[in-house]
C-alpha positions as CSV (number, residue, x, y, z in Angstrom):
1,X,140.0,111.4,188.0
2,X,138.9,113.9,186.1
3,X,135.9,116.2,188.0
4,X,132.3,115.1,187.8
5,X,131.1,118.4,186.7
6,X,133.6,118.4,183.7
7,X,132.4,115.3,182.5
8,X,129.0,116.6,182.6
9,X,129.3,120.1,181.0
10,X,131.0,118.2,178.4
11,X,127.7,116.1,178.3
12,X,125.2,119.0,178.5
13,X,127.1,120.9,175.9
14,X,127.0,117.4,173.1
15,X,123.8,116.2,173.7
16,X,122.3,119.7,174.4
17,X,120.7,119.0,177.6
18,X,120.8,122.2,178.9
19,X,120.1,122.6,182.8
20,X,119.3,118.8,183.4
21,X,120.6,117.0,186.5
22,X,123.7,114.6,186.3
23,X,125.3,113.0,189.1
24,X,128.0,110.2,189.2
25,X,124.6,107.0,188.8
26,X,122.7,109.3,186.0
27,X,122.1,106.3,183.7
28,X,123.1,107.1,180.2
29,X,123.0,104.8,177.7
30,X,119.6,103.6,176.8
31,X,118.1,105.9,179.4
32,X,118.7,109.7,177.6
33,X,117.0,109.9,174.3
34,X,119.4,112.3,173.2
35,X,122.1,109.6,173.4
36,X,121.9,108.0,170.2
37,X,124.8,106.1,167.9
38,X,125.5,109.1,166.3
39,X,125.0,111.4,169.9
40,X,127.7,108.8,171.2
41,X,130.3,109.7,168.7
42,X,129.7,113.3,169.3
43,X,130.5,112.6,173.0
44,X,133.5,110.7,171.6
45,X,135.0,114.0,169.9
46,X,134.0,115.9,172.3
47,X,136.0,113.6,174.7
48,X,139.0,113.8,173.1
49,X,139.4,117.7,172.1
50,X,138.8,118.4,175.6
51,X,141.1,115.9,176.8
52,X,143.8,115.9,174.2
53,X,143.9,112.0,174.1
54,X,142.4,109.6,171.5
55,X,139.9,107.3,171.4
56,X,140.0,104.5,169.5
57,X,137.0,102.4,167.7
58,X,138.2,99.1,169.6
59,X,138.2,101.1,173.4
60,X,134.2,102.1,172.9
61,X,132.1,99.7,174.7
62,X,128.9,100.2,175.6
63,X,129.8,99.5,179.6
64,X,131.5,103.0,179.5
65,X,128.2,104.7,178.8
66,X,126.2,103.1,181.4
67,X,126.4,106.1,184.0
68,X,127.7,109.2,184.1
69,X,130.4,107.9,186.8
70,X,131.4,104.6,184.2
71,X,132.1,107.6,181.4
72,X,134.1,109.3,184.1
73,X,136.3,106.3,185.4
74,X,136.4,105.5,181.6
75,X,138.2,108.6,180.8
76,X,140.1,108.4,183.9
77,X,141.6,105.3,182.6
78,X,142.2,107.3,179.1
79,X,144.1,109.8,180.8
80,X,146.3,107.2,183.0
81,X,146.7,105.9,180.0
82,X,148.0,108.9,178.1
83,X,150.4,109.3,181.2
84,X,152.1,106.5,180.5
85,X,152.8,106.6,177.3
């Protein structure tokens, strides 16, 4: 799995959040202002150039922005994923 504080710098650094706390149950979606349809696909890039893998339109759910952690497990999967193939 890749590390919490990964996940979040990557989150700081898109939505420009600066110092703010996020642990593994920081709700996201619907809870952070900053993370809006179009913050969501900035998130998305940002995902995949720092990860080298692709996400497509039919893999975004909603579900996967929930909490920090469910972003995390979701690119988990991405990079299991990616392993296989």
């Amino acid at each position: 799995m890749p590390p919490l504080d990964t996940i979040t710098a990557i989150l700081r650094a898109a939505l420009g959040l600066g110092a703010q706390p996020l642990a593994r149950d920081t709700p996201l979606l619907g809870s952070l202002p900053e993370l809006d349809s179009m913050a969501v696909i900035g998130v998305i890039a940002a995902l995949e150039d720092h990860f080298g893998f692709t996400i497509e339109d039919d893999d975004i759910h909603a579900r996967h922005f929930a909490t920090v952690g469910s972003l995390q497990a979701f690119v988990d999967a991405k990079l299991a994923q990616a392993d296989l193939r």
